[in-house]
C-alpha positions in Angstrom: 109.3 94.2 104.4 109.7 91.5 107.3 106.0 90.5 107.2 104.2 87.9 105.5 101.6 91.1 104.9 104.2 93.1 103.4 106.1 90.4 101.0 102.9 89.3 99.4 101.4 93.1 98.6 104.7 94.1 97.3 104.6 90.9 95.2 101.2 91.7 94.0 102.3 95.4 92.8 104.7 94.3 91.0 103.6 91.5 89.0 100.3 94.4 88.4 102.6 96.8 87.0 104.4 94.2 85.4 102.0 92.9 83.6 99.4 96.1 83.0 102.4 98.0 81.9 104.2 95.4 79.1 100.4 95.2 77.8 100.5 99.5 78.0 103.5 99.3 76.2 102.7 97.3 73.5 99.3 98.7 73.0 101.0 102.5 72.5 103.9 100.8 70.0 101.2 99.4 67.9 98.8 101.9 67.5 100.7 104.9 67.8 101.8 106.4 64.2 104.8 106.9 62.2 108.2 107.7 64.7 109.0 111.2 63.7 112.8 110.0 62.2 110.3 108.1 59.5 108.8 111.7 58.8 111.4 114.5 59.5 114.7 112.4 57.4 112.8 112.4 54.3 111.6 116.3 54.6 114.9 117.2 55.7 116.0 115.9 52.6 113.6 117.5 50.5 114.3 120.6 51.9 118.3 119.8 50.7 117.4 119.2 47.4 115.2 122.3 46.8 117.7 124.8 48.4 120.7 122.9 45.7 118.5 123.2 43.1 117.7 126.6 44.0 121.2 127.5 44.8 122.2 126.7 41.3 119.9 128.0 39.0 117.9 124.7 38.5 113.7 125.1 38.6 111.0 126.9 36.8 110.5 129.9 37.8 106.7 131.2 37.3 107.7 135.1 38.5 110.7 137.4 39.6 111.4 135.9 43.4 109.4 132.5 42.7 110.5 129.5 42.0 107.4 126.6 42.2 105.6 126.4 45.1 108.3 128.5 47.0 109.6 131.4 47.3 113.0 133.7 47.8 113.1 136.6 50.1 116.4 137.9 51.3 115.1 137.7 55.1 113.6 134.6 57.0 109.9 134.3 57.1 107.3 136.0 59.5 105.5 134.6 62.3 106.0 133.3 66.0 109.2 131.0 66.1 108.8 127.5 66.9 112.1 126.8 68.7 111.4 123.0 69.6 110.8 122.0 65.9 113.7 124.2 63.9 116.1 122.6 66.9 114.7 119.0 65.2 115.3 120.2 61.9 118.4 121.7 62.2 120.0 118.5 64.3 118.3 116.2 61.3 119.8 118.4 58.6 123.1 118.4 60.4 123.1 114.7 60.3 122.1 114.9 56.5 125.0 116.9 54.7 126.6 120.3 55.5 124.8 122.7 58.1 121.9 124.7 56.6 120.9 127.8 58.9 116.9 127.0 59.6 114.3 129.0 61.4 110.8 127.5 61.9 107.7 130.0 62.5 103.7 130.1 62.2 102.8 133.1 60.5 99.3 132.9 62.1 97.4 130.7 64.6 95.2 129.2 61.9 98.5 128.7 59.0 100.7 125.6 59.1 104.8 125.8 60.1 106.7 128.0 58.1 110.4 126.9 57.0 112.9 129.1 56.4 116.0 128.2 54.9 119.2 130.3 54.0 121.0 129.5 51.2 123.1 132.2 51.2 124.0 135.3 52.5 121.2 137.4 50.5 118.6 134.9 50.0 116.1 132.9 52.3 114.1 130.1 51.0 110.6 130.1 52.2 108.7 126.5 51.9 105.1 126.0 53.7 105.3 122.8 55.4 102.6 120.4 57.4 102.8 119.8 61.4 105.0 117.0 62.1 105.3 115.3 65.6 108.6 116.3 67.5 109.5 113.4 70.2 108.6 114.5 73.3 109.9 112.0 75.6 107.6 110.3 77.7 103.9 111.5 77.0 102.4 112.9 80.2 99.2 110.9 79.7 101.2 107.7 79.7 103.1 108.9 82.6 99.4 109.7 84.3 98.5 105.8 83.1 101.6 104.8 84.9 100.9 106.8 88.0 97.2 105.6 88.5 98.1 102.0 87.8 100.8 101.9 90.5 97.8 103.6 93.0 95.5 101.3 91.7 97.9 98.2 92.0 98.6 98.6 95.4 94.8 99.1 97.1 94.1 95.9 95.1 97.2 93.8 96.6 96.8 95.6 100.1 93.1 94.0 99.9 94.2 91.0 98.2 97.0 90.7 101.1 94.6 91.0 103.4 92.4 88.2 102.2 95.2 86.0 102.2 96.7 86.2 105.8 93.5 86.9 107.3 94.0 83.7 109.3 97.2 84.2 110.5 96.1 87.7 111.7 93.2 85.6 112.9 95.9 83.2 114.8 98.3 86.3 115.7 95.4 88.3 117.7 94.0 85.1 119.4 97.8 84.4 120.7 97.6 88.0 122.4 94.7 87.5 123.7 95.6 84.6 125.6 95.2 84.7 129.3 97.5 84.1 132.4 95.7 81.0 132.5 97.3 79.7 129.5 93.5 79.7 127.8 92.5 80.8 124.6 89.6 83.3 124.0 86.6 82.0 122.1 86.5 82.9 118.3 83.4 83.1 116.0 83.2 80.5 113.5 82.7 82.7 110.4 83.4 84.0 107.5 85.5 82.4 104.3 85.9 78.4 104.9 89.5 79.1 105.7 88.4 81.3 108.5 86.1 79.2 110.0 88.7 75.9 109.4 90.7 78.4 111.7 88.8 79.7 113.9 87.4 76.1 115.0 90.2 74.4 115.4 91.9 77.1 117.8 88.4 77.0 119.2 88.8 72.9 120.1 92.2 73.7 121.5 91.1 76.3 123.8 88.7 73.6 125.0 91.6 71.3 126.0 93.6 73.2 126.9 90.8 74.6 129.1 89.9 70.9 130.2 93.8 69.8 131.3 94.0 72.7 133.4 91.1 72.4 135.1 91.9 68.4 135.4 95.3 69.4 136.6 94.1 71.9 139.5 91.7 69.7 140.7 94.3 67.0 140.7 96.3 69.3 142.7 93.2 70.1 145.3 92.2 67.3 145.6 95.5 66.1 147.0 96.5 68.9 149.2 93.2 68.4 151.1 93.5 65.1 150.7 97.0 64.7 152.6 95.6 66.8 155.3 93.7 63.7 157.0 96.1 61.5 157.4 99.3 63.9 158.1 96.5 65.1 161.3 96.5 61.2 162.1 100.4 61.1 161.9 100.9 63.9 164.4 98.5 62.4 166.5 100.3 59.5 167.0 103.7 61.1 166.4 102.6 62.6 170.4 102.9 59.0 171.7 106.3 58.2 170.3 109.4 58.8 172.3 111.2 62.3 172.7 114.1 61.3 170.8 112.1 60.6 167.5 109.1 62.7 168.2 110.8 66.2 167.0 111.9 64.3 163.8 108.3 62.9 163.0 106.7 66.7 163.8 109.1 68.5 161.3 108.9 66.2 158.4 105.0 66.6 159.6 105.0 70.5 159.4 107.0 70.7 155.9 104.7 68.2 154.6 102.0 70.3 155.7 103.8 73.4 154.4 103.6 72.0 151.1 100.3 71.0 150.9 99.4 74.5 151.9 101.5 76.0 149.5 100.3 73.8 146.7 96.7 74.8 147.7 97.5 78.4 147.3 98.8 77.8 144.2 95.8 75.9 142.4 93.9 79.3 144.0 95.9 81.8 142.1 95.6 80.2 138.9 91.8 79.5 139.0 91.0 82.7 140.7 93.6 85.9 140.7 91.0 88.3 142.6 89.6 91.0 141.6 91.9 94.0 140.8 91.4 97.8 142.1 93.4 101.1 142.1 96.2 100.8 145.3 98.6 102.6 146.5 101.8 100.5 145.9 104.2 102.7 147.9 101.9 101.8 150.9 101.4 98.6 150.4 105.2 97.5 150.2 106.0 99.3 152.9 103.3 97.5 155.0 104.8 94.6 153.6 108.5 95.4 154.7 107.4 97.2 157.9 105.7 93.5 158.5 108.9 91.1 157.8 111.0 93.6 159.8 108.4 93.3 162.5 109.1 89.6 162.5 113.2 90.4 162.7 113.5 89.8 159.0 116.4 91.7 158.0 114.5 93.6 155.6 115.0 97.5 154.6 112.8 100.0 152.3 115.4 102.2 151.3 113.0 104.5 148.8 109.5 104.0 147.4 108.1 106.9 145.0 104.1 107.2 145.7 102.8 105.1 142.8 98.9 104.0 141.6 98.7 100.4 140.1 95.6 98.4 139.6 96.3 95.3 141.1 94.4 92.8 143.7 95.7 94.5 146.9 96.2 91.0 149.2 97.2 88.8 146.0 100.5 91.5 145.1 101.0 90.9 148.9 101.5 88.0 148.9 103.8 88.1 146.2 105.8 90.5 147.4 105.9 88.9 150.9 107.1 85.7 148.9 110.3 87.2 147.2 111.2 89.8 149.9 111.6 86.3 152.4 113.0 84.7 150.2 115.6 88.1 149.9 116.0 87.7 153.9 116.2 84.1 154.4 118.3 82.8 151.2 120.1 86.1 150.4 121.1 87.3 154.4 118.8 90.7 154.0 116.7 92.5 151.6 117.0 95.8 150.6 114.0 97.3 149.1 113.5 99.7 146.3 110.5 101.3 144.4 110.7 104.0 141.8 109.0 104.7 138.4 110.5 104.2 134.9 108.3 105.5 132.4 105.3 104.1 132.2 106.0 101.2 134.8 106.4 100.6 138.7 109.6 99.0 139.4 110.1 97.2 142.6 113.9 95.8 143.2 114.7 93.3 145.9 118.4 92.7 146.6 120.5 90.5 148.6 123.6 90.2 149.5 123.3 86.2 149.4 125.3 83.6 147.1 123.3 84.4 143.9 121.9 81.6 141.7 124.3 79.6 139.0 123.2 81.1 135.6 122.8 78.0 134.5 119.4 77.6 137.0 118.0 81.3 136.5 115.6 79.7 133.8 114.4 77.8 136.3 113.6 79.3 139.7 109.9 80.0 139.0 109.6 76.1 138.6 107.3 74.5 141.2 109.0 73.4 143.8 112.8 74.1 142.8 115.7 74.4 145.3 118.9 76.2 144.7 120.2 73.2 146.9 118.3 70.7 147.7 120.6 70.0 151.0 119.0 73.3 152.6 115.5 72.0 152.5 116.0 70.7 156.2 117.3 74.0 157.1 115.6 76.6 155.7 111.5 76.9 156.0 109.5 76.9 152.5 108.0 74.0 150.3 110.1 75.7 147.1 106.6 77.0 145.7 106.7 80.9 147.1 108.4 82.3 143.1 105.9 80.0 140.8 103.1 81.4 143.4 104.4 85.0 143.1 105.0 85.0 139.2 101.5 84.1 138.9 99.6 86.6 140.7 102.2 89.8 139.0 101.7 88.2 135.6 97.9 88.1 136.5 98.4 91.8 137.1 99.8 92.6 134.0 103.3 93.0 134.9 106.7 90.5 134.9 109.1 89.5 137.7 113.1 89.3 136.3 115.9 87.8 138.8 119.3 88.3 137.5 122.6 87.7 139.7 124.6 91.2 141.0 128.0 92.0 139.8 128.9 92.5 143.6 127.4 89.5 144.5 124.3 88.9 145.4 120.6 88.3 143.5 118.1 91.0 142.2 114.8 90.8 141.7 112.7 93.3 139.7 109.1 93.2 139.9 107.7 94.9 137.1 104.2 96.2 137.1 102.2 98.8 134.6 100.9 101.9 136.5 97.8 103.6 136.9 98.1 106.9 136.9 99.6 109.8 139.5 99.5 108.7 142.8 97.4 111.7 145.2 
């Protein structure tokens, strides 16, 4: 009952049922007849009278063994036993005056109730009586009534429900649709005027949205390209300065290129995450860690399970080239791990580095973020190599986490959906 769907259907049922059933139940109590106390009581009581009468003497008789309109026999009467209505009678004539053994029977399908009553040990008084309703609890057709209405209630407030939150289903479905791009899908402008209120409005959204981005990324472009002219000029004349300051003016030159590059890269994953086939991802991180190693990274595959992905093969490359340096040169060696959790690929990169306060975790896939800013002259990188490689894995449908180690250390666990057994 935690949804907006579920709340307002169960409210619906009820106030249904709540209101078809008080109008049930007054309807029946109105047009029912007489309650069977208003009819039994005053037989009962009839009966009394007759048998005392009877008992002493009092009443014409018309014949030996009759007395009126009934008659004496020293045995009860014939005839199937109606247990149900002489258990009524006897209860009513208990509440009446003393106990009065009863027995009820139909002589014949077509004959009314027979009551016989014994008045003393020799003598049973036989009186022909008319059927009277015994209470029967709740009738089986009102139950049925009941039973249909509740059915009935709740198709009508599950339709009615879903009338009403049709636009925030409408709003819930568009938000999973959304893209790594941050962009919405396109909805059709239909249907009920809430709908197409909806619908159009997330629809102008999507177009900003749309519009910032691509604003933003040529923004970025522009500038990386941009920056390349005159840092070229710089290092030109950066030749003709003297020894002492020329180093100095060629590495700010290279990390200013670095991040120019970087940035590039960047603006080209999120416009344009490449197309996406089945790969091998066993193979493909060990080319990546027999690569780094290659280049006397202290980097180590310790076990990768064969496992199929669909992914773009040279964009999860990339990514995985990006954290497994960033394993060798922040954390002093990566050690390299793939296996299959269920229905997922797991890659784990650990290092046996200084970790990463908690308090920053939230924000290492920020552009350009540094542990410690002090190491940017020492260690290579423009601080763009996580934001690049979260972009292409959530592109590929999968996540990166980066959590510290209990022995020290960092972690990071790419997460990626598979494709099926590897051959």
């Amino acid at each position: 009952m935690n949804t907006l769907r579920a709340r307002i259907t169960l409210l619906l049922v009820i106030a249904i049922i709540a209101v078809v059933g008080i109008a049930s139940f007054a309807a029946v109590s109105l047009l029912r007849g007489p309650s069977p106390e208003r009819t039994i009581d005053p037989l009962v009581r009839q009966v009394r009278l007759i048998a005392d009468l009877v008992e002493n003497g009092i009443g014409p008789v018309s014949a030996p063994g009759r007395v009126a309109d009934f008659e004496l026999h020293p045995i009860p009467g014939p005839g199937e036993p109606i247990e149900r209505f002489a258990d009524y009678l006897q209860d009513a004539m208990r509440k009446t005056g003393p106990d009065l053994p009863l027995r009820v029977t139909r002589p014949s399908p077509e004959s009314p109730p027979m009551l016989s009553v014994q008045i003393d040990p020799q003598r049973w008084l036989w009186l022909t009586i008319s059927d009277v309703p015994v209470p029967q609890g709740v009738p089986l057709a009102f139950a049925g009534w009941m039973v249909l209405l509740v059915l009935g209630a709740i198709g009508i407030a599950l339709v009615v429900a879903g009338k009403l939150i049709r636009p925030l289903a409408l709003l819930e479905s568009t938000i999973a649709r959304i893209g790594p791009d941050g962009i919405l899908p396109e909805l059709p402008e239909t249907g009920p005027a809430e709908m197409r209120t909806t619908a159009r409005t997330l629809n102008r959204l999507s177009a900003r949205l749309r519009a910032a981005m691509e604003s933003r990324m040529r923004l970025v472009a522009a500038a990386g390209h941009d920056l390349r002219t005159p840092m070229t000029r710089m290092r030109l004349r950066a030749e003709f300065l003297p020894e002492e300051d020329q180093a100095a003016w060629l590495k700010d030159l290279d990390e200013l290129d670095r991040i120019a590059d970087s940035a590039i890269r960047l603006v080209r994953e999120e416009v344009d995450g490449g197309d996406t086939e089945p790969l091998r991802l066993d193979r493909l991180v060990e080319t990546v860690c027999t690569e780094l190693a290659e280049q006397a990274l202290p980097v180590a595959l310790t076990r990768a399970e064969p496992l199929l992905i669909k992914a773009g093969p040279l964009a999860l490359k990339r990514a995985l080239r990006n954290l497994i340096i960033n394993a060798a040169t922040h954390g002093k060696g990566a050690e390299v791990t793939l296996a299959a959790v269920g229905g997922e690929a797991r890659i784990t990169i650990a290092d046996r580095g200084p970790g990463i306060p908690p308090a920053l975790l939230t924000q290492v896939f920020e552009p350009f973020f540094r542990v410690d800013f002090a190491r940017r002259q020492t260690v290579p990188g423009a601080g763009l190599g996580l934001a690049i490689a979260k972009e292409i894995i959530d592109r590929s449908g999968g996540r990166i986490v980066i959590e510290n180690r209990a022995e020290g250390g960092l972690v990071q666990t790419v997460i990626l959906p598979r494709g099926g057994a590897a051959g």
